[in-house]
C-alpha positions in Angstrom: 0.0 0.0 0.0 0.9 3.8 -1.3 1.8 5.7 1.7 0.5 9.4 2.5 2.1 12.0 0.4 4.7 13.4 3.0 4.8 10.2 4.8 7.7 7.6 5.5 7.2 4.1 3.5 7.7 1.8 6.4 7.2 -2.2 5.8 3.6 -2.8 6.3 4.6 -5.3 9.5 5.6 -2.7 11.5 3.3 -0.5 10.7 0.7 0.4 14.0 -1.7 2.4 15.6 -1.1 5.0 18.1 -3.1 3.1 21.0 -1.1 0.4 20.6 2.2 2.2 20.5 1.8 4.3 23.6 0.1 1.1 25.2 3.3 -1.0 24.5 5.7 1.8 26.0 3.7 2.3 29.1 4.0 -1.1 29.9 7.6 -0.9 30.7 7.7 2.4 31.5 9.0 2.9 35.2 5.8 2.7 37.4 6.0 6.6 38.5 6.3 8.1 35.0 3.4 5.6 33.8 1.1 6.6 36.6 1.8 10.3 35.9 1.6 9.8 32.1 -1.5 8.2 32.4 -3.5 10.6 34.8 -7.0 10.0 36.2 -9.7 8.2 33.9 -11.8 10.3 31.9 -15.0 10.9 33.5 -18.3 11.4 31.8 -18.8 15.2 31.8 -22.2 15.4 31.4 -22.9 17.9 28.4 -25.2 17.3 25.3 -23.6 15.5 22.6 -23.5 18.8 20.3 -21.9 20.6 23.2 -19.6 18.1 23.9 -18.5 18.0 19.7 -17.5 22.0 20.2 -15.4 21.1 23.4 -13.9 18.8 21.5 -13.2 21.0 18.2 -12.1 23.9 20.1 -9.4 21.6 22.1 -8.3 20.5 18.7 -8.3 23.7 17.3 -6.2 25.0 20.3 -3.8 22.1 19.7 -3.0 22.9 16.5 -1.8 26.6 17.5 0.9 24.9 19.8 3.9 26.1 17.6 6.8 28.2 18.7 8.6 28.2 21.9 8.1 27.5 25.3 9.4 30.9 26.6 8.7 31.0 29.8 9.6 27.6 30.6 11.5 26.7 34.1 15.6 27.0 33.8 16.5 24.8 36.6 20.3 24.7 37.6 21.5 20.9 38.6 22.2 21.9 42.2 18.9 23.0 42.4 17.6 19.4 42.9 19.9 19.3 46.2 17.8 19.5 49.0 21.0 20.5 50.8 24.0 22.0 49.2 27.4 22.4 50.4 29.0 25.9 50.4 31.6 26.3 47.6 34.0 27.2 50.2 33.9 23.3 50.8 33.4 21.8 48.0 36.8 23.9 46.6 38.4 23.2 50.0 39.8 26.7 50.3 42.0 27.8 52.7 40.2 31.1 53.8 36.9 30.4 55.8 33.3 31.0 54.4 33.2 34.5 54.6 29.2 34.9 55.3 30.4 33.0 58.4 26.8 31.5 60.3 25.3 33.8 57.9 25.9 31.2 55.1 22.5 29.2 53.7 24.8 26.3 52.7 26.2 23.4 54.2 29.8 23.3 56.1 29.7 20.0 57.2 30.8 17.4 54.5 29.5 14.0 56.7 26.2 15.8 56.7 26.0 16.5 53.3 26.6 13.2 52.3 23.8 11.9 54.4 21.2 13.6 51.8 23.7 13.4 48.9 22.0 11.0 46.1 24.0 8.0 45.5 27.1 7.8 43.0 26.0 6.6 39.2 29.2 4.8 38.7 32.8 4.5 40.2 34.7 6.2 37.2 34.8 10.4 36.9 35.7 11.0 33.4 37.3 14.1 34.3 39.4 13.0 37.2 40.3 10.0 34.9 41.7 12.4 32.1 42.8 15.7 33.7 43.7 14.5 37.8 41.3 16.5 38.9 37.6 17.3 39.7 36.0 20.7 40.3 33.2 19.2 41.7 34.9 17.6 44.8 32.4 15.4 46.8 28.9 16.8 45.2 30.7 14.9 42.0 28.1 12.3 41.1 31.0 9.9 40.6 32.8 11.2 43.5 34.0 7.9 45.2 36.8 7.7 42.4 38.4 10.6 44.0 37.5 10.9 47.5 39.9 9.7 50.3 38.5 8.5 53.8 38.5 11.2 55.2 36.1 13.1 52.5 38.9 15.1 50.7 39.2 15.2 46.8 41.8 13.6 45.4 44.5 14.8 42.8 46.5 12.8 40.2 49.4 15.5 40.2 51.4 13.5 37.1 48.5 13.9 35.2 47.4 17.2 36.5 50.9 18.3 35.0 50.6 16.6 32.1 46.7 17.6 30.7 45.4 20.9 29.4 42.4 22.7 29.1 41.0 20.8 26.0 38.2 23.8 26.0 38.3 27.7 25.2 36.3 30.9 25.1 35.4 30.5 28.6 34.2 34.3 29.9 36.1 35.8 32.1 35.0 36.6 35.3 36.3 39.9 34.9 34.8 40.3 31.2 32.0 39.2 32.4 31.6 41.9 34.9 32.8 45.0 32.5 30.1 43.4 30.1 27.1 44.1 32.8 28.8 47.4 34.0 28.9 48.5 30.4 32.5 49.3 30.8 34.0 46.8 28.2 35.4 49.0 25.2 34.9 47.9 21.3 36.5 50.8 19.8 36.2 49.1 16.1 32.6 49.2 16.4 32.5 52.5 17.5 34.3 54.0 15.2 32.3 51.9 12.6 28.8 53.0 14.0 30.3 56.8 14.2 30.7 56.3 10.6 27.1 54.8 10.0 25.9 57.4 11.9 27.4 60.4 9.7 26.4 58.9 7.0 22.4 58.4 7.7 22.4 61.7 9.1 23.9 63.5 5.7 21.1 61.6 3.8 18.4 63.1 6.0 19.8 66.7 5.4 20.3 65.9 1.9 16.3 65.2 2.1 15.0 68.4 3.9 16.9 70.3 1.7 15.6 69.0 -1.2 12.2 68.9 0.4 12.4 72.6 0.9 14.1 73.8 -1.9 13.1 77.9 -0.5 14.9 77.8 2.5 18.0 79.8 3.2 21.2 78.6 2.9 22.9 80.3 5.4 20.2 77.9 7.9 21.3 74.8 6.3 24.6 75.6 6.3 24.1 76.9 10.2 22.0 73.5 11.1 24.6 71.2 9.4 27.4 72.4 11.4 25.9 71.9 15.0 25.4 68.1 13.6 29.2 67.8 13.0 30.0 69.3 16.4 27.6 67.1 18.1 28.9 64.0 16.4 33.0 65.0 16.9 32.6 66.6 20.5 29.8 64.1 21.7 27.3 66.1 23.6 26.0 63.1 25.2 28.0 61.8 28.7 30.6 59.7 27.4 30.1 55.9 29.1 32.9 55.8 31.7 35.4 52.6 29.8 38.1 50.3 31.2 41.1 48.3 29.5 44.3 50.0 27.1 43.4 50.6 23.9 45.8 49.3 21.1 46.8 49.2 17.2 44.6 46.6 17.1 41.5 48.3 18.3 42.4 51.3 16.1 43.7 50.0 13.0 41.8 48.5 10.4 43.3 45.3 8.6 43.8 45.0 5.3 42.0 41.9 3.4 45.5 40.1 3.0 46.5 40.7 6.6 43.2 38.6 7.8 43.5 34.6 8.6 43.4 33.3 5.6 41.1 29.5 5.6 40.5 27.1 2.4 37.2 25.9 2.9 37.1 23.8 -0.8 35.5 20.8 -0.4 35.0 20.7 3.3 32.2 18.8 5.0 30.6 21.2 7.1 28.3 20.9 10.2 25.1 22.8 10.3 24.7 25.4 13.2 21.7 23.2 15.4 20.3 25.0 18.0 19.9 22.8 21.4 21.4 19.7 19.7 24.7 21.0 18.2 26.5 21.6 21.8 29.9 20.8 22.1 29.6 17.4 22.9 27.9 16.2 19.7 30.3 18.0 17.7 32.8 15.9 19.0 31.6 13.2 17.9 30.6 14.9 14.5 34.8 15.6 14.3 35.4 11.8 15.0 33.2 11.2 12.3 34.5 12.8 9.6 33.0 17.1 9.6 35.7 19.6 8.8 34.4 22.6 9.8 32.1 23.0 13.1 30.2 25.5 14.2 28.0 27.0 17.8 24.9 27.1 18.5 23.2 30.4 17.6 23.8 33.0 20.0 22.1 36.6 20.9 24.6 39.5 20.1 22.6 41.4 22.9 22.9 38.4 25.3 26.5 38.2 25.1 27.1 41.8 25.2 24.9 41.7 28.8 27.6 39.1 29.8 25.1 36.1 30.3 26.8 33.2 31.3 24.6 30.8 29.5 24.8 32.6 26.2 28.9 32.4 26.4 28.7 29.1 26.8 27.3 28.5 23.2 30.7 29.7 22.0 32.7 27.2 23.8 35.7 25.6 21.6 37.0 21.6 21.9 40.5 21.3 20.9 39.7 18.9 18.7 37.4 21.6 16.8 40.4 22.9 14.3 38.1 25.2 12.4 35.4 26.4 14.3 32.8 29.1 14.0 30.2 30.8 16.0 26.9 31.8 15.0 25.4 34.9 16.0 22.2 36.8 15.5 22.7 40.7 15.9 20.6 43.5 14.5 23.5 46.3 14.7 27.3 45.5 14.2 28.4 46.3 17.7 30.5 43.2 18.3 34.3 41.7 17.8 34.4 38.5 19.6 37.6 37.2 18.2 35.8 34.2 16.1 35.0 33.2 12.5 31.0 34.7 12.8 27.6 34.2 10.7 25.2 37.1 10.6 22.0 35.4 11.5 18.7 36.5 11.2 16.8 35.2 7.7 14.7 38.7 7.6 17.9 40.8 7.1 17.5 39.6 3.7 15.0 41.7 3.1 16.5 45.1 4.5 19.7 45.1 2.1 20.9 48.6 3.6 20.5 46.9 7.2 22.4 44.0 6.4 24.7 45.3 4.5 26.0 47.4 7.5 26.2 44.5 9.9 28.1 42.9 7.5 30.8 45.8 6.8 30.4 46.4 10.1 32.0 43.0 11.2 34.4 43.0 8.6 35.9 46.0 9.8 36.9 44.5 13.3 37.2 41.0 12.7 40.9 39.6 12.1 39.3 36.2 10.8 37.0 35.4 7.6 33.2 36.1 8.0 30.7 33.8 6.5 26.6 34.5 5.9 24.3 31.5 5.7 21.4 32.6 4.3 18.1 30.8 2.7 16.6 31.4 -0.9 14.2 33.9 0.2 11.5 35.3 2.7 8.3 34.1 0.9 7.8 31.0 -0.4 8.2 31.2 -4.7 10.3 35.0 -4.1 13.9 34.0 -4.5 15.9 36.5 -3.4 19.4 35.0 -2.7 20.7 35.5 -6.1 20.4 39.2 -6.1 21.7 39.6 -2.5 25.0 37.1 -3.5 26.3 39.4 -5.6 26.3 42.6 -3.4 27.9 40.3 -0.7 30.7 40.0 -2.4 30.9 43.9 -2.7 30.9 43.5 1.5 33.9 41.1 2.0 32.1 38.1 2.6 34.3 34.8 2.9 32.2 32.4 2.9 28.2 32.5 1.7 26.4 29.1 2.9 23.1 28.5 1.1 19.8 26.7 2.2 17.9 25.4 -0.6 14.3 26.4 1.0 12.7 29.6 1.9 12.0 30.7 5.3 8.0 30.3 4.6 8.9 26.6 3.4 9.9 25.5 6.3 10.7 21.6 5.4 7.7 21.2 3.7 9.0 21.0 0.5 12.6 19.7 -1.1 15.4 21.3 -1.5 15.9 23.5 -4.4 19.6 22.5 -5.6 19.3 24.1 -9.1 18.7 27.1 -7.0 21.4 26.4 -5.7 24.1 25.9 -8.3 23.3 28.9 -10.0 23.8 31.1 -7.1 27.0 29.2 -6.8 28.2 30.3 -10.5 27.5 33.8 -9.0 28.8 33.6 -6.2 32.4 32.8 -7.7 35.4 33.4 -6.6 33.8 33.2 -3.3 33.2 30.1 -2.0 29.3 29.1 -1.7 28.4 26.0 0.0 24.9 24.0 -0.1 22.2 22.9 2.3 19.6 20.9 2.5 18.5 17.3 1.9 21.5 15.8 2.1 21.0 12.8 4.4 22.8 10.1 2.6 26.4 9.5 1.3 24.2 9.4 -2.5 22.8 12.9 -1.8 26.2 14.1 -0.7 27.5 12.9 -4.0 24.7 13.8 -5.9 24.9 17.8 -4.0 28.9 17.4 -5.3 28.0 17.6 -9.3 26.6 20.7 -8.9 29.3 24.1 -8.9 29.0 24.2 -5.1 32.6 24.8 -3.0 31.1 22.3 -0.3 28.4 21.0 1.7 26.8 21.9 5.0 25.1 18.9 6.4 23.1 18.3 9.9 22.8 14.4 9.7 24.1 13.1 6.8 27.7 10.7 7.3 30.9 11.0 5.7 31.2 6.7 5.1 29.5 5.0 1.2 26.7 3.0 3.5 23.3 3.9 4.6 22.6 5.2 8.3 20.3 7.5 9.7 22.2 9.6 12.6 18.9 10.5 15.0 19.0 14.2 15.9 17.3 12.9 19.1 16.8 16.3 20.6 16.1 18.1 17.3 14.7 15.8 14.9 13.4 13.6 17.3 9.7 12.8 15.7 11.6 12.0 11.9 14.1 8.8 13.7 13.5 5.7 11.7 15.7 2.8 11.5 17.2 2.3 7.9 16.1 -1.9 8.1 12.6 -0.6 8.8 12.2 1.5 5.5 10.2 0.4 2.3 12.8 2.2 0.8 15.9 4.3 0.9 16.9 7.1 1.4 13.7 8.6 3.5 13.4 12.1 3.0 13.8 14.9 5.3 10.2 16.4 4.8 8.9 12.6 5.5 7.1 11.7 8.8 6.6 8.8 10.1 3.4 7.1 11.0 3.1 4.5 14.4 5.4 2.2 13.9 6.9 -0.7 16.5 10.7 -1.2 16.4 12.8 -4.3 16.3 13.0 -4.1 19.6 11.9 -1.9 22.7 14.6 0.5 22.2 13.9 1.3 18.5 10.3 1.4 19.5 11.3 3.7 22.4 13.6 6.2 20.6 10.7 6.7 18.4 8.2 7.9 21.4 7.0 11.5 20.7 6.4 11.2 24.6 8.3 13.7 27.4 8.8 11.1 29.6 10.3 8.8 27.2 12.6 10.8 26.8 13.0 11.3 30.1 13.6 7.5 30.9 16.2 7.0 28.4 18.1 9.8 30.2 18.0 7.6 33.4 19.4 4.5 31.4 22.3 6.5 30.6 22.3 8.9 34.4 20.6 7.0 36.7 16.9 8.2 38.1 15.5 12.0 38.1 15.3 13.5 41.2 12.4 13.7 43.1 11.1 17.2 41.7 12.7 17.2 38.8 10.4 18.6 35.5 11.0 19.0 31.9 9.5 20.8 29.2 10.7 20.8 26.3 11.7 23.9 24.3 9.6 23.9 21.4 5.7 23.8 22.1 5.1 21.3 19.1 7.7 18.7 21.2 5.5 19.1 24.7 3.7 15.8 24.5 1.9 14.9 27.7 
């Protein structure tokens, strides 16, 4: 049997329904997620029949608007879980006493933390095991692989001496606190948005005057040099800065003088937000991807010096050429990193984008690279007239995603799009995206005139595997053996189907606490009031 237009071809004996699917996985679930899962039993309620139908088609209705994000959803910090925590001034076993003193809310007796402590998950710490040492002390979770008798952390001082920090672009306590005292200096981008600034305000008086072509110009003239004072003397406060300014922060470099990187036939990783932390692109890099790059981050975010925002930036040392990718709506930042102007809507405010762009150029020291989509609206293509102007900006790199922003993934990938932007794109290197989720469509994506390919799930090896974006794809994971055929397509759902086994079947749960209870086959149970929601709204099963 035909399957559904926009729906996988799975073998017909694995095919089922969603009753039975849910009603298999709640059978092994563990007893306290099934009894919560499961809820009361629905109770008559009583209504007319034709008041009962509206109930139900207004609940449907409301179900279909659940798109977007989860905003206001809980951020709950591990320790959080602790009924009792131990005051940092133990756990780093400083010399110096707690200086709140009795005042302190914490804990400062270790035997009496670990009374409520939750048991160990394992007797290995990974990162006592590889560096000597653990941060964490005794709240580790592993913490019996480095704990003496008498509750002191350990240290492996050989290999202490002999490992590095394998991770970079931490932020600086003391950045950190210039960034929310608004005393950290960018003098690049402020002489960049001096120069913006001139400019737009020498179009406006270019406009009045030609809007009142009777007035004197002795006025004009009289009007036009207050603006220059104003913008030279600055009649505003000026924001009280910190730090030595240097040739670097002054002087611009020169195209030639910038890092120079060949990205010709590179297999690059797509930019996922909440699945491609640094962890996953590790094992991207063991895999095969050239280039990796950070979650999107919020230029305003990381110029308030918000620690979780930083920490999309982070760098493995096994990451050898590595970007960030930021979304800005002014070019007010030089964070020392190969960026991506974000934001698919710039494309439609050329003059907009066009300063961020320039603007980054001017104080970066490293290539800058766009990605960018076909268009806006769905049958508008747009990219092929902004690709050209791009080059005019000093773009290094322009990264291409064969689908509008309106498309969504409803439709394919348009790759003949795609290789004619490519031919105008030349010399600069124009990679594509989109589709590619076998070695054949990697190949296939290859013919065209592209530089490279971004992928998010394909694999660098001639065989057929589906890598399941478990966080971010989670709803599209089917097993290759269970396909009627290959390759299934990225705009392809999949009906109920039962795995091989209970894990197959499990990975494919749409269900939160599914989820939830593979977590605790890898980290042992939750705690007790621990609660998850998931980021995007369409992803809150219940």
């Amino acid at each position: 049997m035909e399957p559904e237009r926009g729906t996988a071809a799975i073998k017909e004996q694995f095919l089922t329904t969603k009753e039975k699917f849910h009603e298999f996985l709640a059978s092994a679930r563990p007893r306290a997620s099934r009894d919560e899962a499961d809820g009361d039993p629905e109770e008559p309620s009583g209504e007319p029949e034709q008041k009962r139908v509206k109930l139900d088609r207004d609940a449907e209705q409301k179900k279909k608007k659940m798109r977007g994000q989860n905003k206001s959803r809980p951020h709950i910090k591990p320790q959080s879980y602790e009924e009792r925590r131990l005051c940092p001034s133990i756990v780093q076993e400083r010399d110096t006493k707690c200086v709140y003193g009795e005042k302190c809310r914490f804990l400062h007796d270790v035997s009496e933390y670990m009374c409520s402590k939750a048991a160990d998950l394992g007797d290995q710490c990974y990162l006592f095991s590889s560096f000597g040492w653990c941060q964490y002390g005794v709240t580790c979770r592993f913490s019996r692989a480095h704990t003496s008798p008498e509750l002191k952390n350990l240290r492996n001082e050989e290999l202490c001496r002999r490992s590095t920090d394998t991770v970079s672009n931490h932020l600086d306590k003391d950045l950190q606190r210039r960034l929310r005292k608004k005393q950290q200096r960018f003098p690049g981008a402020e002489a960049y948005l001096k120069t913006v600034s001139r400019g737009e305000k020498s179009t406006d008086q270019s406009h009045a005057v030609k809007q009142d072509p009777d007035r004197p110009h002795t006025e004009v003239q009289r009007q036009h040099t207050h603006t220059d004072t104003h913008t030279h003397d600055g009649a505003d406060p000026p924001v009280k800065t910190l730090g030595p300014i240097t040739d670097a922060d002054i002087i611009k470099l020169r195209p030639s003088e910038k890092k120079q990187v060949d990205f010709r036939d590179k297999l690059y990783l797509a930019p996922l937000t909440t699945c491609g932390n640094l962890p996953f692109r590790r094992v991207c890099k063991r895999f095969g991807a050239d280039i990796t790059c950070g979650e999107m981050a919020m230029v305003t975010n990381l110029l308030q010096g918000q620690a979780s925002e930083w920490a999309l930036l982070k760098r493995h040392a096994s990451e050898d050429l590595f970007g960030v990718q930021v979304r800005a709506a002014t070019p007010v930042i030089n964070v020392f990193l190969c960026l991506q102007g974000g934001g698919c809507g710039l494309m439609t405010r050329t003059s907009k984008f066009e300063q961020i762009v320039r603007g980054m150029n001017s104080v970066l020291d490293v290539p800058l690279t766009v990605k960018i989509r076909t268009g806006v609206q769905q049958n508008c293509n747009i990219a092929h007239k902004l690709i050209p102007e791009m080059k005019k900006w000093g773009v290094s790199l322009v990264t291409l995603h064969g689908r509008s922003r309106e498309q969504r993934y409803t439709k394919s990938a348009d790759w003949e799009y795609i290789d004619t932007c490519s031919k105008l794109a030349a010399p600069v290197p124009l990679f594509g995206n989109g589709d590619i989720l076998t070695y054949e469509d990697a190949m296939k994506a290859r013919e065209t005139g592209v530089s490279g390919i971004m992928v998010a799930r394909s694999v660098r090896h001639q065989h057929h595997h589906h890598h399941p974006h478990f966080l971010e794809r989670h709803t599209e994971y089917i097993p290759v053996g269970l396909l009627e055929r290959i390759p299934q397509k990225i705009n392809e759902r999949p009906p109920f189907y039962m795995g091989r086994d209970y894990m197959e079947s499990l990975m494919a749960s749409q269900h939160v606490d599914d989820w939830i209870h593979i977590s605790e086959m890898l980290l042992g149970p939750v705690p007790k009031n621990f609660s998850f929601l998931p980021k995007h709204k369409a992803n809150a099963y219940k």
